[in-house]
PyMOL Python script that loads the backbone (N, CA, C, O; Angstrom):
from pymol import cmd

cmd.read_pdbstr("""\
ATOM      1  N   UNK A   1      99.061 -20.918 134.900  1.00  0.00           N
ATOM      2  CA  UNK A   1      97.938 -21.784 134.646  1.00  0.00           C
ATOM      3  C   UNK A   1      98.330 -23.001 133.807  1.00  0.00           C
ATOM      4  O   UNK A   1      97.688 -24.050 133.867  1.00  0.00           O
ATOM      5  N   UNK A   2      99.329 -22.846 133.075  1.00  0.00           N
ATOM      6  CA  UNK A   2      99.548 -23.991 131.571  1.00  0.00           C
ATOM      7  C   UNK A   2     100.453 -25.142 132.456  1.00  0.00           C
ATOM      8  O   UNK A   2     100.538 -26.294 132.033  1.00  0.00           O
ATOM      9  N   UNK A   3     101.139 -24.710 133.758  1.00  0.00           N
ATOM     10  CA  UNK A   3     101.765 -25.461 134.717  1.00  0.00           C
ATOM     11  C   UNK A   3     101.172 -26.584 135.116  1.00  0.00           C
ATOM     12  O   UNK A   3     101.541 -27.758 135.105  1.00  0.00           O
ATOM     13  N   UNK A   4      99.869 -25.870 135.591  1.00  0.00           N
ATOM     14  CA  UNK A   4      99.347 -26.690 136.891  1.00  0.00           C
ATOM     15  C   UNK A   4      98.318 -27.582 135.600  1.00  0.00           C
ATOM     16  O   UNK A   4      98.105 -28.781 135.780  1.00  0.00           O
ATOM     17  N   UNK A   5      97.796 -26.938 134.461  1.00  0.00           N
ATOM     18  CA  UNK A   5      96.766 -28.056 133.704  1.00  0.00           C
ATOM     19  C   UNK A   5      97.801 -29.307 133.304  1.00  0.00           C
ATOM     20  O   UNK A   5      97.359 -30.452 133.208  1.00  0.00           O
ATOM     21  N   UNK A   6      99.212 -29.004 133.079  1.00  0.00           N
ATOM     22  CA  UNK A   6     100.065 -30.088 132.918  1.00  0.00           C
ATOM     23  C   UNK A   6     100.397 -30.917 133.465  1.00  0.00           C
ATOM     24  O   UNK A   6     100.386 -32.107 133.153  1.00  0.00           O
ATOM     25  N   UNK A   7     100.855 -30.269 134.649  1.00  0.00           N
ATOM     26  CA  UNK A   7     101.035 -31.254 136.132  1.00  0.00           C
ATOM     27  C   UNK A   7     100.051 -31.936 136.446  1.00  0.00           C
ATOM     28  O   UNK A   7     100.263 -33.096 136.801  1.00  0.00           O
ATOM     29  N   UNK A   8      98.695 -31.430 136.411  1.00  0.00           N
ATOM     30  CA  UNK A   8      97.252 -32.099 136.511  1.00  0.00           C
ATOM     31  C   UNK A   8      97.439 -33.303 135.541  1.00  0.00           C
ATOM     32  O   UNK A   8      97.828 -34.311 136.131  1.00  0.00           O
ATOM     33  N   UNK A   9      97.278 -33.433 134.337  1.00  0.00           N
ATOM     34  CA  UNK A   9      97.146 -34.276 133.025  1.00  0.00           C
ATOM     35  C   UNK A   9      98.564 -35.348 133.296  1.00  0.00           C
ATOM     36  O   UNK A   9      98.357 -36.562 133.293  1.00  0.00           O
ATOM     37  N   UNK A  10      99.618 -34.955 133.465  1.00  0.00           N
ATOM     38  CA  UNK A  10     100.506 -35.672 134.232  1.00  0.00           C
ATOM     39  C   UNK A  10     100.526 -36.745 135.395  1.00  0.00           C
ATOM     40  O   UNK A  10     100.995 -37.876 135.530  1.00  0.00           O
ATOM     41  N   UNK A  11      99.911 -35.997 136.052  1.00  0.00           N
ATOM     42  CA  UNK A  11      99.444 -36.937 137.577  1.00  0.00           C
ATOM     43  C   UNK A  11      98.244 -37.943 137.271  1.00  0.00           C
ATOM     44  O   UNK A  11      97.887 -38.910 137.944  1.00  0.00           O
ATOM     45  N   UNK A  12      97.752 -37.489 136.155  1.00  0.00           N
ATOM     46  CA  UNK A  12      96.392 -38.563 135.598  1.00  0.00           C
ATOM     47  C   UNK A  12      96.836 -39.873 135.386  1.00  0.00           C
ATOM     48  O   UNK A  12      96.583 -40.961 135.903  1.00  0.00           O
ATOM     49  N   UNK A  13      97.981 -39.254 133.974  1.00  0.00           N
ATOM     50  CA  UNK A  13      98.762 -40.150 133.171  1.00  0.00           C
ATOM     51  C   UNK A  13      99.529 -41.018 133.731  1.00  0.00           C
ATOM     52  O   UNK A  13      99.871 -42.031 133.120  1.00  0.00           O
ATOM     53  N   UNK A  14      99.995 -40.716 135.203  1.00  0.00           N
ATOM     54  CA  UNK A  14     101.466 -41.084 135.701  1.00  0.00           C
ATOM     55  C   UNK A  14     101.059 -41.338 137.292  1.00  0.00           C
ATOM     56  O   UNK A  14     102.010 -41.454 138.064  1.00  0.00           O
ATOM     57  N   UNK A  15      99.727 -41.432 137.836  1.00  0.00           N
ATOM     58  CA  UNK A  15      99.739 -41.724 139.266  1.00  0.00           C
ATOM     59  C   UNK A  15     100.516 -41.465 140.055  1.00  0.00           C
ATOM     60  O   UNK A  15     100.421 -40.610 140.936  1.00  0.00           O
ATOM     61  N   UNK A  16     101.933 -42.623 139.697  1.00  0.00           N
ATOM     62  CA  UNK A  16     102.352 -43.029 140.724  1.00  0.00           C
ATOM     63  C   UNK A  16     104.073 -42.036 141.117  1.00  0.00           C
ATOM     64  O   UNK A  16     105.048 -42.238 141.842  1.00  0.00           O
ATOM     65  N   UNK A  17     103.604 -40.894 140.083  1.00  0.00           N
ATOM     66  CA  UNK A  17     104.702 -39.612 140.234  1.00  0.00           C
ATOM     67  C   UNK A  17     104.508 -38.937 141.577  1.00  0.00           C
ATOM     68  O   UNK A  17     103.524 -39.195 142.271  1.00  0.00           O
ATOM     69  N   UNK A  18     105.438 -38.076 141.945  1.00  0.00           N
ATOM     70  CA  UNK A  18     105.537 -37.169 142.910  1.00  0.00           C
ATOM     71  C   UNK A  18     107.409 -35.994 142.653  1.00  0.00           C
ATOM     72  O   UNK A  18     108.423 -36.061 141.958  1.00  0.00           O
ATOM     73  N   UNK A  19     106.785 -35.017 143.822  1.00  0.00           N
ATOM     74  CA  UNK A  19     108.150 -34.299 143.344  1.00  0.00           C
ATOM     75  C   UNK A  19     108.659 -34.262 141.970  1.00  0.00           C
ATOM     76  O   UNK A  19     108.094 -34.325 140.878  1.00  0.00           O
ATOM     77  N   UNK A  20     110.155 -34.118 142.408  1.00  0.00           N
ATOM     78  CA  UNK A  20     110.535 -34.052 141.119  1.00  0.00           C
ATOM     79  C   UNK A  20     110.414 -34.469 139.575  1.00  0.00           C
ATOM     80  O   UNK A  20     110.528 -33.830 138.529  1.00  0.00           O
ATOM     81  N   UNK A  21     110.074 -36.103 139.938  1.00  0.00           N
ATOM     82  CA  UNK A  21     109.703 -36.694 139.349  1.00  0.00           C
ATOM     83  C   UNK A  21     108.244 -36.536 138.666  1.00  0.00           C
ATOM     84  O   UNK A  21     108.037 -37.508 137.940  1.00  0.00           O
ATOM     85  N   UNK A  22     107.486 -35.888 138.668  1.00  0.00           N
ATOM     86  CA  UNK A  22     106.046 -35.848 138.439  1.00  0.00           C
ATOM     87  C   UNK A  22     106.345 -33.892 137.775  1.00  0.00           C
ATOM     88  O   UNK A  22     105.543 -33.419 136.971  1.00  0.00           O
ATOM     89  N   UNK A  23     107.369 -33.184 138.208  1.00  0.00           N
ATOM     90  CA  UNK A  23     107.865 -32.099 137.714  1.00  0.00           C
ATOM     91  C   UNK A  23     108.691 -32.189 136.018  1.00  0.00           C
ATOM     92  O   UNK A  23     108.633 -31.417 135.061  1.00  0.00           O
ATOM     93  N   UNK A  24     109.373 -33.394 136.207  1.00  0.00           N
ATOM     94  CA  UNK A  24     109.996 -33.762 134.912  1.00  0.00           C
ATOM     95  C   UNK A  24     108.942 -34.126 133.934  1.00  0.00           C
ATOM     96  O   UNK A  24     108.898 -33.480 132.887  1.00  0.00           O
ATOM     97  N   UNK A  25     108.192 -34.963 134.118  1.00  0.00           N
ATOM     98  CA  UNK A  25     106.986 -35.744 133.456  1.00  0.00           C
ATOM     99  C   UNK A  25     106.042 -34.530 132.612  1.00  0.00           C
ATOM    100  O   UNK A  25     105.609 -34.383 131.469  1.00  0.00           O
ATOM    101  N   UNK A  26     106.014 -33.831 133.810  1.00  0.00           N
ATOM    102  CA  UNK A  26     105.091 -32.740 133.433  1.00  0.00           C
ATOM    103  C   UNK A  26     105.433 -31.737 132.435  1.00  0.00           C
ATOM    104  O   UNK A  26     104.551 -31.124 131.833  1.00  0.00           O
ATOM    105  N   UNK A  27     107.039 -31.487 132.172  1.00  0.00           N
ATOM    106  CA  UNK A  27     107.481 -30.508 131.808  1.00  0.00           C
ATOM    107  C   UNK A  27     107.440 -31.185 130.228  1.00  0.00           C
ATOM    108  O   UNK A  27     107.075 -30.625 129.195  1.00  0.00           O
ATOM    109  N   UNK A  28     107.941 -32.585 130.407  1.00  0.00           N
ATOM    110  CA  UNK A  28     108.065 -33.225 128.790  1.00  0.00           C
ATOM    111  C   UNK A  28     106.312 -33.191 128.394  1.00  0.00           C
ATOM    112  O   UNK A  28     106.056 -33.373 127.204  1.00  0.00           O
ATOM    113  N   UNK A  29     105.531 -33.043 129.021  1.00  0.00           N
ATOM    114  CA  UNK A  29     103.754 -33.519 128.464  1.00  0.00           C
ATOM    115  C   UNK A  29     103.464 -32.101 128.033  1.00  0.00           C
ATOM    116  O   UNK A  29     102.664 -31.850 127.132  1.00  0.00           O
ATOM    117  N   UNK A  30     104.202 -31.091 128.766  1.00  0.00           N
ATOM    118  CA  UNK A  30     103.958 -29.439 128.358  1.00  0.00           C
ATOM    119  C   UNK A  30     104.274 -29.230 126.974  1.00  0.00           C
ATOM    120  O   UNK A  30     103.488 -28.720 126.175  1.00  0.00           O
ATOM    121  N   UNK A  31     105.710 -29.724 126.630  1.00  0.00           N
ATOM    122  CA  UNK A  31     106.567 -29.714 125.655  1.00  0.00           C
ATOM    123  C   UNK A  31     106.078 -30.212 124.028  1.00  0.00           C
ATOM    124  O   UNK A  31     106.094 -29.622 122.948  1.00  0.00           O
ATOM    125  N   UNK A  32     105.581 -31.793 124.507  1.00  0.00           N
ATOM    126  CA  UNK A  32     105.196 -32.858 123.380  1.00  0.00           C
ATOM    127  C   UNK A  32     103.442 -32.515 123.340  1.00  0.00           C
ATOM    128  O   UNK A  32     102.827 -32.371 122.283  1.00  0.00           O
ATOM    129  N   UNK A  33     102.880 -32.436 124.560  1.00  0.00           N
ATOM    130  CA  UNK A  33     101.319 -32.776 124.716  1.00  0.00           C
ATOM    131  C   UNK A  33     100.977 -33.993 125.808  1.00  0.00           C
ATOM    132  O   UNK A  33     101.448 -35.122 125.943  1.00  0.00           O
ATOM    133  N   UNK A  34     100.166 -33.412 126.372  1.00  0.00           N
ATOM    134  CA  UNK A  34      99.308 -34.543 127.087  1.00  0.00           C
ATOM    135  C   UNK A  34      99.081 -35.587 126.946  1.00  0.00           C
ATOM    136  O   UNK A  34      99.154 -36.543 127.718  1.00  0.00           O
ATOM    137  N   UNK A  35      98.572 -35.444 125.234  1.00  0.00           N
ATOM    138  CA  UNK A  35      98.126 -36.714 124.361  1.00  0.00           C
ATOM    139  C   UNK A  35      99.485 -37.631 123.854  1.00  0.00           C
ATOM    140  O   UNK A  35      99.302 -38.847 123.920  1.00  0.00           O
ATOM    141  N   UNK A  36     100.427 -37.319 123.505  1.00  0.00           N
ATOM    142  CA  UNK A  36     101.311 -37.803 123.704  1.00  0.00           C
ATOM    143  C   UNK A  36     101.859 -38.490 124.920  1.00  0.00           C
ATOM    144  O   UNK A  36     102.399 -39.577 124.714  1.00  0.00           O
ATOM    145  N   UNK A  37     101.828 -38.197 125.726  1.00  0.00           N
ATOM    146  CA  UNK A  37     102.168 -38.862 127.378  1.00  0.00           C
ATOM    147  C   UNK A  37     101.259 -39.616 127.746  1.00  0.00           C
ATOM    148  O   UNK A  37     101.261 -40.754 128.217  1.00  0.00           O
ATOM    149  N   UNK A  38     100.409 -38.838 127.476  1.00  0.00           N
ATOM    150  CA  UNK A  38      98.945 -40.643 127.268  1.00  0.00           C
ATOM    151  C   UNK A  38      99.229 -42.125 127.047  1.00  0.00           C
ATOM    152  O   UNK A  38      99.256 -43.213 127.622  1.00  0.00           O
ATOM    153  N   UNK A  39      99.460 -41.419 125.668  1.00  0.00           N
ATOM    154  CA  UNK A  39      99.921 -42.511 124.819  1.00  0.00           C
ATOM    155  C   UNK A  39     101.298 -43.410 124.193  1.00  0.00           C
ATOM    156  O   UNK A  39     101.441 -44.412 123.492  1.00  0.00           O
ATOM    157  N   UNK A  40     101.899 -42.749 124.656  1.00  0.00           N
ATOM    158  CA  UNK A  40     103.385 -43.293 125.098  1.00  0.00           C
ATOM    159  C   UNK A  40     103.827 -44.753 125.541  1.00  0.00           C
ATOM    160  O   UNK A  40     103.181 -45.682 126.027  1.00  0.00           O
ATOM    161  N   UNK A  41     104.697 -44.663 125.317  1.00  0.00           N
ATOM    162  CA  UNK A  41     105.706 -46.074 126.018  1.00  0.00           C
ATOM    163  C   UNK A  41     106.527 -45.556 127.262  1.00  0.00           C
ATOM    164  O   UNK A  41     106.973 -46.450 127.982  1.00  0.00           O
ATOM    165  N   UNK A  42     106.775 -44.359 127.599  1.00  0.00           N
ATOM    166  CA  UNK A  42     107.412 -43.946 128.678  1.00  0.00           C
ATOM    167  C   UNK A  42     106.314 -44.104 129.661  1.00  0.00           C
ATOM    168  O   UNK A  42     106.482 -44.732 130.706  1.00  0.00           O
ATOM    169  N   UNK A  43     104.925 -43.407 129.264  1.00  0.00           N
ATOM    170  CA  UNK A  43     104.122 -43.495 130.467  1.00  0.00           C
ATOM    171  C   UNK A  43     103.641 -45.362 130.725  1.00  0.00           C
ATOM    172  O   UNK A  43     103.110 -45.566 131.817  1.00  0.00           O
ATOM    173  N   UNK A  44     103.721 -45.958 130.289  1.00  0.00           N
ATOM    174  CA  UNK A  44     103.659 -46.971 131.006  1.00  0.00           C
ATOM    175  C   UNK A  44     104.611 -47.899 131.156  1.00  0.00           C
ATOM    176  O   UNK A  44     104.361 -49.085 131.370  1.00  0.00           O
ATOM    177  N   UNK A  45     106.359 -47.163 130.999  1.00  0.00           N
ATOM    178  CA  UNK A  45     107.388 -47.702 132.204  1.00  0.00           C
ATOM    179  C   UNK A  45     107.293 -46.848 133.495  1.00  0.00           C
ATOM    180  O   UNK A  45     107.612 -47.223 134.623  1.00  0.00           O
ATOM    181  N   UNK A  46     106.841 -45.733 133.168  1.00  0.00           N
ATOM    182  CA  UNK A  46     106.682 -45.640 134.581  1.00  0.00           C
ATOM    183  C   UNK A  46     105.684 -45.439 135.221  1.00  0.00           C
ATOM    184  O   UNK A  46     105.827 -44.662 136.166  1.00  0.00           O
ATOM    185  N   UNK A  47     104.527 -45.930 135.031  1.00  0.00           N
ATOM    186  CA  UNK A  47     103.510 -46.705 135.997  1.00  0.00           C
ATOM    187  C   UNK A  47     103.408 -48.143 136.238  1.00  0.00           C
ATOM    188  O   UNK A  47     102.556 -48.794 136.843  1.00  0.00           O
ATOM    189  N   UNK A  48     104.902 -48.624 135.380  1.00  0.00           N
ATOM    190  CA  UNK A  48     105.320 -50.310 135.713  1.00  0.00           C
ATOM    191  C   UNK A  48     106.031 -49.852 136.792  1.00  0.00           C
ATOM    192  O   UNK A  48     106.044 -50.710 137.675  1.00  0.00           O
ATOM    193  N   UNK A  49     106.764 -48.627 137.156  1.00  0.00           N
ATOM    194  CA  UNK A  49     107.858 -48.254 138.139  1.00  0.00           C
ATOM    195  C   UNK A  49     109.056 -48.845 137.425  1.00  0.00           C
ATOM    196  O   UNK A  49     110.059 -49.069 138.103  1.00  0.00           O
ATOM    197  N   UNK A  50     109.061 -49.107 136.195  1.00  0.00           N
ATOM    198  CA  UNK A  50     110.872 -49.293 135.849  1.00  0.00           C
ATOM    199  C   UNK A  50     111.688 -47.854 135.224  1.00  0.00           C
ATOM    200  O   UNK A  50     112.060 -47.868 134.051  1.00  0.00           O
ATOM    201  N   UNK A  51     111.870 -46.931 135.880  1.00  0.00           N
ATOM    202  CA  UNK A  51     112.573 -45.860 135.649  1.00  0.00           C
ATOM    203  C   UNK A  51     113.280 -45.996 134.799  1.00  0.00           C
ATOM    204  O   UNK A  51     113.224 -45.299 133.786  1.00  0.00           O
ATOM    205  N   UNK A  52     114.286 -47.097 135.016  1.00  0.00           N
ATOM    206  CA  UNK A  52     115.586 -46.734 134.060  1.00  0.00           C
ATOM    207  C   UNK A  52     115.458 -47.225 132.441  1.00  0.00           C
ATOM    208  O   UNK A  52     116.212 -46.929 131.514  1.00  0.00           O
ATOM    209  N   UNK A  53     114.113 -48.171 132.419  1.00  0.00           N
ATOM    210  CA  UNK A  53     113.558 -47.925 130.862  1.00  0.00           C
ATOM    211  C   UNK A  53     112.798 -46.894 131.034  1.00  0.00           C
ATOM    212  O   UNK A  53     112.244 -46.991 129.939  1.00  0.00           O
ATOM    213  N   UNK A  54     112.147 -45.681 131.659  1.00  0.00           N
ATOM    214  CA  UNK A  54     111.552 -44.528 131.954  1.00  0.00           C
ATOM    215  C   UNK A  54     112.686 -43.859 130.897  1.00  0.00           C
ATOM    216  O   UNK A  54     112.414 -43.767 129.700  1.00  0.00           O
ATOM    217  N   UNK A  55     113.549 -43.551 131.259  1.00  0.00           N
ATOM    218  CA  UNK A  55     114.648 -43.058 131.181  1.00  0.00           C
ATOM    219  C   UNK A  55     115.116 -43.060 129.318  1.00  0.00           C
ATOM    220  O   UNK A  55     115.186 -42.136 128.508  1.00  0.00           O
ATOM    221  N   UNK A  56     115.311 -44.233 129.218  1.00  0.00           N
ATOM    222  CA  UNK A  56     115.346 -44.418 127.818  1.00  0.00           C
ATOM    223  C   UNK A  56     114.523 -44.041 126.847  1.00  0.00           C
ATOM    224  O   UNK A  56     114.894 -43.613 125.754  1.00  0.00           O
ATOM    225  N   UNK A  57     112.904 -44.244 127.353  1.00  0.00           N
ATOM    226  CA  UNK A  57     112.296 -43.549 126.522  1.00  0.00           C
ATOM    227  C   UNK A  57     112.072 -42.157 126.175  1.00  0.00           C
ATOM    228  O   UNK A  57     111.672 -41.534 125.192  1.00  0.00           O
ATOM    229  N   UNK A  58     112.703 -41.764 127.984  1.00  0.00           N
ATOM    230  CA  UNK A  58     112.673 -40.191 127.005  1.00  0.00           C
ATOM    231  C   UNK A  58     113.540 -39.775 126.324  1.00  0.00           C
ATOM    232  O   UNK A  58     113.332 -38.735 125.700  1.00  0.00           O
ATOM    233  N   UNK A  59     114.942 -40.523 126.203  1.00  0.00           N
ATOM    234  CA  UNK A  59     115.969 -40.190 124.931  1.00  0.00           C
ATOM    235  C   UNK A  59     115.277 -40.292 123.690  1.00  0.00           C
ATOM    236  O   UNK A  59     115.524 -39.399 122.879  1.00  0.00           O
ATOM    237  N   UNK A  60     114.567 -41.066 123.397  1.00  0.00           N
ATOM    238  CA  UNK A  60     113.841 -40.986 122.046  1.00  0.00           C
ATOM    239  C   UNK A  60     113.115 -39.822 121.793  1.00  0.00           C
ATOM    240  O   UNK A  60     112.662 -39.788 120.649  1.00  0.00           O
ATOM    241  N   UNK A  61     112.862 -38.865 122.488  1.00  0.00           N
ATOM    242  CA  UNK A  61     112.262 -37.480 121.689  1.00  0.00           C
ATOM    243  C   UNK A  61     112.701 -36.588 122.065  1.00  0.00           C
ATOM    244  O   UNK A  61     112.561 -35.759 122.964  1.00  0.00           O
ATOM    245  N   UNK A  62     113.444 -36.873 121.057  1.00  0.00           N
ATOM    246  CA  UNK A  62     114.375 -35.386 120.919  1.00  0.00           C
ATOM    247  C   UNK A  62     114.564 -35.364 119.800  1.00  0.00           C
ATOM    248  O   UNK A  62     115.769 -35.259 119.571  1.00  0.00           O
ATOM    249  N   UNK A  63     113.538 -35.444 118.315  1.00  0.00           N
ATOM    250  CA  UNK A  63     113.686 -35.064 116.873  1.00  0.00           C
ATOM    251  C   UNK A  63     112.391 -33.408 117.020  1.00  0.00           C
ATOM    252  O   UNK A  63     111.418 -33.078 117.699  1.00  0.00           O
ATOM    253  N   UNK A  64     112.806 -33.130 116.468  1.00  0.00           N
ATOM    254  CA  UNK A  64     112.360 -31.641 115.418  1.00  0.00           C
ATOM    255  C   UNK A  64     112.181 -31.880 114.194  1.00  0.00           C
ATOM    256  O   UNK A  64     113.153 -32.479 113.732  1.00  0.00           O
ATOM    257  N   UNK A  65     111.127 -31.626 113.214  1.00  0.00           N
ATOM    258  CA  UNK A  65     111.552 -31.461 111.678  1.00  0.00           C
ATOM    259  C   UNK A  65     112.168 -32.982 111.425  1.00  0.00           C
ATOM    260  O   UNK A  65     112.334 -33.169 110.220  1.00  0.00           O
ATOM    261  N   UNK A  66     112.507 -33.988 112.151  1.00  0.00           N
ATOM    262  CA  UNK A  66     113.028 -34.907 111.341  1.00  0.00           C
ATOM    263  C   UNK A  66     114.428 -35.294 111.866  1.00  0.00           C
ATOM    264  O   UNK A  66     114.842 -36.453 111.888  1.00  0.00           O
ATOM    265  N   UNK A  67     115.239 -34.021 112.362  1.00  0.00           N
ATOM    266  CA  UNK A  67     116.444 -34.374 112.813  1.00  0.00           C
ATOM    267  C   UNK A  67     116.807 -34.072 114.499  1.00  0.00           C
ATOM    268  O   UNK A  67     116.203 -33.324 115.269  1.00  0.00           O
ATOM    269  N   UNK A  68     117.685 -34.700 114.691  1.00  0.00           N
ATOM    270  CA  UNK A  68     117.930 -34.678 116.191  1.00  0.00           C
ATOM    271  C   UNK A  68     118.235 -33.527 116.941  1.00  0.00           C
ATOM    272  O   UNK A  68     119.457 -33.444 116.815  1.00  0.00           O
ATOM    273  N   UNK A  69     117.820 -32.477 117.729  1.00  0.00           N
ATOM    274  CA  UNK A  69     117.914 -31.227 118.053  1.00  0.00           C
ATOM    275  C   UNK A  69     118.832 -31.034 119.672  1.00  0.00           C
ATOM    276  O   UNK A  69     118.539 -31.760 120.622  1.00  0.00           O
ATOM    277  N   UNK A  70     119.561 -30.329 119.741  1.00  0.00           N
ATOM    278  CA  UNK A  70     120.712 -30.849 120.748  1.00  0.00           C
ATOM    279  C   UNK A  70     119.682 -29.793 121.538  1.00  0.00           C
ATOM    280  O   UNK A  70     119.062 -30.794 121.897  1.00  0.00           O
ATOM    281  N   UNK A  71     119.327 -29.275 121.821  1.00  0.00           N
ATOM    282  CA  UNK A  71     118.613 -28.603 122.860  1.00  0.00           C
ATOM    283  C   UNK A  71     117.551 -29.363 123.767  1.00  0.00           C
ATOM    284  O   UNK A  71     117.326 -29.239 124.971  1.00  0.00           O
ATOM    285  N   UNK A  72     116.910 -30.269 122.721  1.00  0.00           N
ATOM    286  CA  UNK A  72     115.767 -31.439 123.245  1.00  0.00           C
ATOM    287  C   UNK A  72     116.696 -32.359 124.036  1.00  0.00           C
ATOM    288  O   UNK A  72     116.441 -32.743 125.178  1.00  0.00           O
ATOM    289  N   UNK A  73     118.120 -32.782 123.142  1.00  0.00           N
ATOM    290  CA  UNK A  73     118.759 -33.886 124.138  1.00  0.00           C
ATOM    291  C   UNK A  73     119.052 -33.364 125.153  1.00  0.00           C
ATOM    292  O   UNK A  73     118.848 -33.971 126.204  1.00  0.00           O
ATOM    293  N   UNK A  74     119.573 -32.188 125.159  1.00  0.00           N
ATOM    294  CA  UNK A  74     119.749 -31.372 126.891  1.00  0.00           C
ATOM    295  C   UNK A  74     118.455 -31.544 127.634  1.00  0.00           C
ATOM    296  O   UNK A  74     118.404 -31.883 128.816  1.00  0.00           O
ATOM    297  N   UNK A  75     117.550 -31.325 126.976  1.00  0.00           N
ATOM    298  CA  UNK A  75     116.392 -30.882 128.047  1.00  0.00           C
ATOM    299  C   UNK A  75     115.670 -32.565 128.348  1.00  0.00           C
ATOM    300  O   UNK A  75     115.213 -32.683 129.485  1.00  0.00           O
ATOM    301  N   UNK A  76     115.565 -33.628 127.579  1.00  0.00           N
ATOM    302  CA  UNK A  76     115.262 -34.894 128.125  1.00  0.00           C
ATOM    303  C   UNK A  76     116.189 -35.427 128.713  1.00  0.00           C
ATOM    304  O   UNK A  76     115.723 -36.285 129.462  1.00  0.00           O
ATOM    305  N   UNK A  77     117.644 -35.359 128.797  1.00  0.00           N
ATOM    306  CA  UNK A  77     118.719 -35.641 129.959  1.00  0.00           C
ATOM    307  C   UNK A  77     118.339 -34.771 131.204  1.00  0.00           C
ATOM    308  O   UNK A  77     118.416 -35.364 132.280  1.00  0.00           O
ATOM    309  N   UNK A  78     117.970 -33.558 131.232  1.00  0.00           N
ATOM    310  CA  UNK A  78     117.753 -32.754 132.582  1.00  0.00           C
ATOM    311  C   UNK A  78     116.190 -33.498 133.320  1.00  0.00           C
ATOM    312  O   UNK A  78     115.928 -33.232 134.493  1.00  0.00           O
ATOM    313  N   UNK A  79     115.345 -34.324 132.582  1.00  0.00           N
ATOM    314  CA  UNK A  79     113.803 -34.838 132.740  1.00  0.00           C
ATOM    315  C   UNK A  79     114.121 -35.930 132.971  1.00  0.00           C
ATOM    316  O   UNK A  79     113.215 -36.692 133.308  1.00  0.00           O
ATOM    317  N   UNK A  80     115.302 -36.384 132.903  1.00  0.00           N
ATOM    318  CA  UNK A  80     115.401 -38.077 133.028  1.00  0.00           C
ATOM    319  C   UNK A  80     116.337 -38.087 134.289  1.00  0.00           C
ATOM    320  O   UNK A  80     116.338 -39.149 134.911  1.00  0.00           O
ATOM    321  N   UNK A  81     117.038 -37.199 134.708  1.00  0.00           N
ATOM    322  CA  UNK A  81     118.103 -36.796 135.636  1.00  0.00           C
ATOM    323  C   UNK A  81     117.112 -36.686 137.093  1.00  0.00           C
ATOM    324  O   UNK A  81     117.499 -36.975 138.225  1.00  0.00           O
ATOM    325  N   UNK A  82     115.817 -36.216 136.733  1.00  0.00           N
ATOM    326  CA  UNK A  82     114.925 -35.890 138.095  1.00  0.00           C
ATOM    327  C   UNK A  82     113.948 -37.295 138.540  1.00  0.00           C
ATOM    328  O   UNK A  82     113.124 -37.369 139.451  1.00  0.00           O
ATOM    329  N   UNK A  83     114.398 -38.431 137.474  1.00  0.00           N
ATOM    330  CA  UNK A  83     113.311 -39.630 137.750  1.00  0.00           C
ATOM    331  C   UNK A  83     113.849 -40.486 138.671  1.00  0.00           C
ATOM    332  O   UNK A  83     115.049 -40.216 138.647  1.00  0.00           O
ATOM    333  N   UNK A  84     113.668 -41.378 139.487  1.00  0.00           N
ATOM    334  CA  UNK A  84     114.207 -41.629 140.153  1.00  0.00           C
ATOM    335  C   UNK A  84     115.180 -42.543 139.826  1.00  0.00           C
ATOM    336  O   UNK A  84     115.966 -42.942 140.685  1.00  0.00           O
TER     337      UNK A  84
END
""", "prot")
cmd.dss("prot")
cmd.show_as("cartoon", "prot")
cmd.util.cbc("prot")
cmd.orient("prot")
């Protein structure tokens, strides 16, 4: 269920997603929040369609507590890897 309300809130946020791409999106809005992806700078590079600043912005969250968490950088390289 926590999938599909994400993917839903995702596809709101992000229109112009599909596949994989709308799978990645979804997984970081699961992660951070909805409200966060709302309100973002990623979500509106990519409803400009410029991916590869898409891309960049999701390198920026990957702090925890304050410091940089190598598990987040794995997992927003694997979310940025599925955009187009």
């Amino acid at each position: 269920m926590d999938a599909l309300k994400f993917a839903r809130g995702a596809l709101l946020a992000c229109p112009v997603l599909s596949g994989d791409a709308l799978s990645a999106v979804s997984d970081f809005a699961y992660n951070l929040g909805l409200g966060a992806l709302r309100g973002s700078t990623l979500r509106k590079r990519i409803n400009a369609g410029d991916y590869e600043a898409a891309k960049v912005e999701l390198a920026k969250w990957v702090r925890g507590g304050g410091k940089v968490l190598p598990g987040l950088v794995i997992r927003r390289q694997a979310e940025a890897a599925l955009l187009p």
